[in-house]
N, C-alpha and C positions, 0 to 999 in steps of 0.2 A: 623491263622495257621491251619494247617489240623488236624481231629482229632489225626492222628496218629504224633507221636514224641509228644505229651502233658500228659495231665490225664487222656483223654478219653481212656486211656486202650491200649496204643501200647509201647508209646515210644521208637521201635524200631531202627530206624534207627539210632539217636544218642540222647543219654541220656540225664541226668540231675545228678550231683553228688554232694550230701548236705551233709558235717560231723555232724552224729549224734554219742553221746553216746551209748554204749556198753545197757545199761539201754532203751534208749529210743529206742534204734534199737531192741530190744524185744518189747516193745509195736507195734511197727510199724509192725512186723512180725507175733505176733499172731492175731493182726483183718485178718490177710489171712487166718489163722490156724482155725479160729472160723468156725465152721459147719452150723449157721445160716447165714442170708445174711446181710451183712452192712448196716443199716440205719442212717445214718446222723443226729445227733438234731439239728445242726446248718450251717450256712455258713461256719466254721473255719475246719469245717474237709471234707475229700477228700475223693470220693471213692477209687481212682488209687493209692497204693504204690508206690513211686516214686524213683530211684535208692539215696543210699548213699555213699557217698566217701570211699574205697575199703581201705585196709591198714588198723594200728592199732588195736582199740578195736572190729573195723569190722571181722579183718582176726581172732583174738582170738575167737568171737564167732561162729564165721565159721567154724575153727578148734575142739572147744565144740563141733557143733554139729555131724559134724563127729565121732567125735569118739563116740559119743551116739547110732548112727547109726549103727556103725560098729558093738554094742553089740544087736541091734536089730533094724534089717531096715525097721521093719512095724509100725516103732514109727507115728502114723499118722501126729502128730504136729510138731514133731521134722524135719519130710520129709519134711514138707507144708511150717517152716520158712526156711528150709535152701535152700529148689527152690526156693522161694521167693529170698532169699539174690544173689545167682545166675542170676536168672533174671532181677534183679535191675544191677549188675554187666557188664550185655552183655549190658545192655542200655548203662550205665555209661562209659562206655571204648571202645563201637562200637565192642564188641568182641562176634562172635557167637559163640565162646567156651565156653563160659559161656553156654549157654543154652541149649549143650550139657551136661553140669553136672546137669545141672536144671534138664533135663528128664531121666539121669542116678540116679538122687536122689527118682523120682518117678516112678523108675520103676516098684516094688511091684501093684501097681495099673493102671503104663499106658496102659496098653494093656484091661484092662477092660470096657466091654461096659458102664457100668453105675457105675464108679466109685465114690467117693464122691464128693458133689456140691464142696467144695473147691482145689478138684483134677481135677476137670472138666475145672475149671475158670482157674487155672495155666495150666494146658496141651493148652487151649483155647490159652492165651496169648501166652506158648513158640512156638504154631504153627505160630501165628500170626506174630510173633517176623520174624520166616522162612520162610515168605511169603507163608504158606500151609493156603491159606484162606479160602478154601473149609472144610476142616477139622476143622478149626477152626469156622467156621461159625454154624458147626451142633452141635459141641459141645456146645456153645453157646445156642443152641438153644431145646438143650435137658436139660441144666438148667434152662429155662422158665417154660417150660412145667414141671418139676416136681415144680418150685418155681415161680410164675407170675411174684412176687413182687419184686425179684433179682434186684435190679440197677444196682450192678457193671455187670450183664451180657446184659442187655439193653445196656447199655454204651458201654462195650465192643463191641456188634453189630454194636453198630453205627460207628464205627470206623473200622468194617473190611468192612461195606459196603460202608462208603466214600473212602478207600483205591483204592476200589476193581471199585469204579466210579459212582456205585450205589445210589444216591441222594435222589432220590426219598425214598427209604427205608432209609437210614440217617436217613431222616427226617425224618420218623413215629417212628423210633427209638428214637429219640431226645425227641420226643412229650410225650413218655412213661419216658424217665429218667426226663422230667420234673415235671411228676407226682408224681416221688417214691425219685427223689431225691432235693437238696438245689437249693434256685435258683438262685445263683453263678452256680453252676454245670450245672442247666437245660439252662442257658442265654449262656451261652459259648460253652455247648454241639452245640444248633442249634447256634449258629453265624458263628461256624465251618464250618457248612452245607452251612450257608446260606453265606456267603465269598466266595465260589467259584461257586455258583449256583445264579447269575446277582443280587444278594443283599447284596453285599459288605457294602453300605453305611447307611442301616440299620443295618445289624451286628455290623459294625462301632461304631453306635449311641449306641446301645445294651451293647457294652462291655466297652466304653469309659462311659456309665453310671453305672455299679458297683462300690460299696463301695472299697477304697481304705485301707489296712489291716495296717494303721499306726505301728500298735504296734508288730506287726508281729511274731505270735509263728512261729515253722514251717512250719505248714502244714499251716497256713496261707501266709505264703511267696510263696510255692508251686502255691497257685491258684494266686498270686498275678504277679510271673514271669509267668506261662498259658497266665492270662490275655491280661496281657503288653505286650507280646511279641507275642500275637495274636492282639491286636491293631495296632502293629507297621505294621505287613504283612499288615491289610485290609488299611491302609493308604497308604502302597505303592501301592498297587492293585485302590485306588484311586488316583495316581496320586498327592500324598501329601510328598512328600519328608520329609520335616522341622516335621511334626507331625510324619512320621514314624520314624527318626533320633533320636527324644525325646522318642518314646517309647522304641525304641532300647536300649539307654543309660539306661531308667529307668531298663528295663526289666535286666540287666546285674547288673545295681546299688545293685538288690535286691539279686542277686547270679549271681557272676562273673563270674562262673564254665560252666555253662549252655551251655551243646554244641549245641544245640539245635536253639538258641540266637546267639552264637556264628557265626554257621557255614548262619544263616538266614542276619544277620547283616553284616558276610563279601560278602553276596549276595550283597547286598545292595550297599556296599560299591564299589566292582567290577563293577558295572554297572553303578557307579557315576563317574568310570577311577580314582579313590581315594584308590590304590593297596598299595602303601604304608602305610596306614591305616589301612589296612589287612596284614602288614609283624608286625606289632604292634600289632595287637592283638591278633596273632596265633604265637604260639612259632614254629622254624625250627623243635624240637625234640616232636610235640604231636604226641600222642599214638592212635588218632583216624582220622580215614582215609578220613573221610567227611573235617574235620577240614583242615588234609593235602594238601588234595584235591588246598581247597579254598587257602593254602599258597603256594603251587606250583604254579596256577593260578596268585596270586601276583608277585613271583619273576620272571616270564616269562615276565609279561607284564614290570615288571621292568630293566629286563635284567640281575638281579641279579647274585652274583656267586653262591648266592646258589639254582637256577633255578636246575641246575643238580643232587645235591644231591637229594634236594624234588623229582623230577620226578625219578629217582634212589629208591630212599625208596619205592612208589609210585606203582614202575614197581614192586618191590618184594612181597610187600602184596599183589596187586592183585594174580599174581603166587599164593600166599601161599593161598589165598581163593580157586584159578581155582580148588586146586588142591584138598584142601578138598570138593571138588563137591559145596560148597558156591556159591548160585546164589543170595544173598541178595540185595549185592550192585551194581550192573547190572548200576544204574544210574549215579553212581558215578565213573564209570568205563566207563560207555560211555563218559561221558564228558572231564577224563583224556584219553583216545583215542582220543576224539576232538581234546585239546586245546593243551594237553602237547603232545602228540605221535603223531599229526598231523594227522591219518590214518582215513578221514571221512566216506571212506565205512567203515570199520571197526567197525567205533564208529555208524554208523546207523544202523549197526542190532542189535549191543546190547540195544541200545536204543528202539529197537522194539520187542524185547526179554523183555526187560523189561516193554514194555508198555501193553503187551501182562496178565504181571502179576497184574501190578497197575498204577492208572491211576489219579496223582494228579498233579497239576498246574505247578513243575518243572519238572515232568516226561514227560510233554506235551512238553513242550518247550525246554528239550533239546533233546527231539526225532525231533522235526521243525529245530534246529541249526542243526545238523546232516544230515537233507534232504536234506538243501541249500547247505550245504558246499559238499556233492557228491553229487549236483546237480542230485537229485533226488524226486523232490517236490513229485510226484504223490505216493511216499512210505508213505507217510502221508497224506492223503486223508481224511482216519478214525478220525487221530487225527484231523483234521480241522474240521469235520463235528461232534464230540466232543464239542469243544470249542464252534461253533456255537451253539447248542444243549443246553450245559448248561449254558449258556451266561456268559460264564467265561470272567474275568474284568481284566483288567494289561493292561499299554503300551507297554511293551516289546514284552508278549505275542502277540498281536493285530498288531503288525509290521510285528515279523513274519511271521503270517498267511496271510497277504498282501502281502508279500513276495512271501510265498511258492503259494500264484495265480494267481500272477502275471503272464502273458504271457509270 
């Protein structure tokens, strides 16, 4: 799986949502609050704060800290857990309103050139989150330079540079968080890399040889779903169906919630013509649009009645994104202009609008469906010589691009 939607510091696109304790989601919030940089003693703890399940003892302390705020909003720790809980939020729900409250929480310091290291790493991430990779990249990159040692900001790098298609630099990022961080974290950092960059089958080997977290605290589960459900991709990228299928399952076994799994597995599943299996594992009423996406997809091919509602709900969040200027989901919007709206010019400039911003292994391929279907192969040119380039692996992918050069 790509770095980004994991631990390597994005999570972006669609989250992860774990129920913790009122209790434990305070611990989780101030290692981000802490002024020095995270160091790991062991494989069991994570750099990347990972979203929690929204509602509850969550909303309670969310509402604590607000109002803490409201009596002084230069609370530096109070600001730094409650963007935190926000940004965990936008992951968890696909909602980039979250992340607007994130940097409404930080505004006391966001406009500061050198604000502090743990204002930096959250500003970093919410840009990341809004595809402003540019800005987030330098911020990033001015926490090295005051802190070498920083892991979570190596990591992070690494993950706006493979976004961004960047591999090369990935990897030397990778080679750095292997040094400062666990080596769960450092083996999965580069197999990320090395998955979409012609070494899928050693990555493979790499992460199908990590320890298996039997007993599973959380944050042990966390690197355990990473894991597995970055196994299950580089098995489908080889061409292994039955082993991706098994890590899918497991990877869901460990946290069913996982949109992340969710939305990667009904991939999977769509492309086995096995839709009905995707109208099962994605409820008609989810809250998050990738997920949607994928169950529209299902009841089209199924002919289902509830084809129109999905494509209906579908049409309205996109609107309500266009409108707030959102150009997050570009990808997921080209492909619902593909499949559901039929409209393939359409759907191939947003696809190349979006390729334009990040450039990962379904950004490639459904910018290629897009070319074929308005027959406009030579609008993907670049992506071809791409793929070529980083000797990116899949059979779908590679059809394709046989496809799109075909005479």
């Amino acid at each position: 799986m790509p770095l980004e939607g994991r631990c390597l510091g994005n999570f972006m696109k669609i989250g992860r949502s774990i129920p913790v304790s009122a209790a434990v989601l305070g611990v989780l919030l101030a290692s981000t609050a802490a002024a020095a940089p995270f160091r790991p003693a062991n494989d069991a703890d994570i750099l990347e704060q990972l979203p929690s399940r929204g509602g509850g003892n969550t909303d309670r302390v969310a509402r604590a800290m607000q109002a803490m705020l409201v009596r002084d909003p230069r609370d530096l720790d109070v600001a730094l857990r409650l963007a935190q809980l926000f940004v965990d939020r936008a992951r968890s729900e696909s909602d980039p309103r979250q992340l607007g409250r994130a940097q409404a929480t930080l505004a006391p310091w966001w406009d500061e050139n050198a604000p502090p290291i743990p204002v930096l790493l959250l500003r970093a991430t919410i840009r990341q989150s809004s595809h402003q990779f540019d800005p987030a990249r330098a911020d990033l990159e001015q926490i090295i330079a005051r802190d070498s040692g920083n892991a979570q900001a190596w990591l992070t790098l690494a993950t706006v540079q493979q976004v961004t298609g960047d591999l090369d630099d990935a990897r030397r990022r990778c080679e750095r968080v292997a040094a400062l961080a666990t080596a769960s974290i450092g083996t999965l950092c580069m197999a990320s890399v090395d998955g979409v960059s012609g070494r899928a089958a050693a990555a493979y080997a790499a992460v199908n040889a990590l320890p298996s977290h039997a007993g599973m605290l959380s944050s042990e589960a966390r690197v355990q779903t990473w894991a597995t459900t970055l196994e299950a991709e580089l098995a489908e990228r080889l061409a292994r169906p039955l082993d991706a299928e098994r890590a899918y399952r497991a990877s869901l076994a460990v946290d069913p919630t996982d949109a992340y799994t969710i939305a990667a597995y009904a991939d999977f599943l769509l492309d086995a013509g096995r839709a009905s299996d995707v109208v099962a594992l994605i409820p008609l009423d989810t809250p998050v649009d990738g997920l949607l996406l994928r169950r529209a997809q299902a009841d089209r091919a199924l002919g289902s009645a509830d084809a129109a509602r999905s494509a209906r709900d579908l049409t309205d969040r996109f609107a309500a994104l266009r409108e707030r200027g959102d150009r997050v989901h570009l990808r997921e919007e080209a492909r619902f202009t593909l499949e559901i709206l039929d409209k393939p010019q359409a759907a191939l400039e947003l696809a190349l609008e979006n390729w334009s911003v990040q450039k990962e292994p379904l950004d490639a391929r459904i910018a290629l469906e897009c070319a074929l279907a308005a027959r406009e192969p030579h609008a993907v040119d670049d992506i071809v010589r791409w793929v070529e380039r980083t000797r990116l692996e899949g059979v779908h992918l590679h059809a394709l691009v046989d496809r799109v050069r075909a005479p």
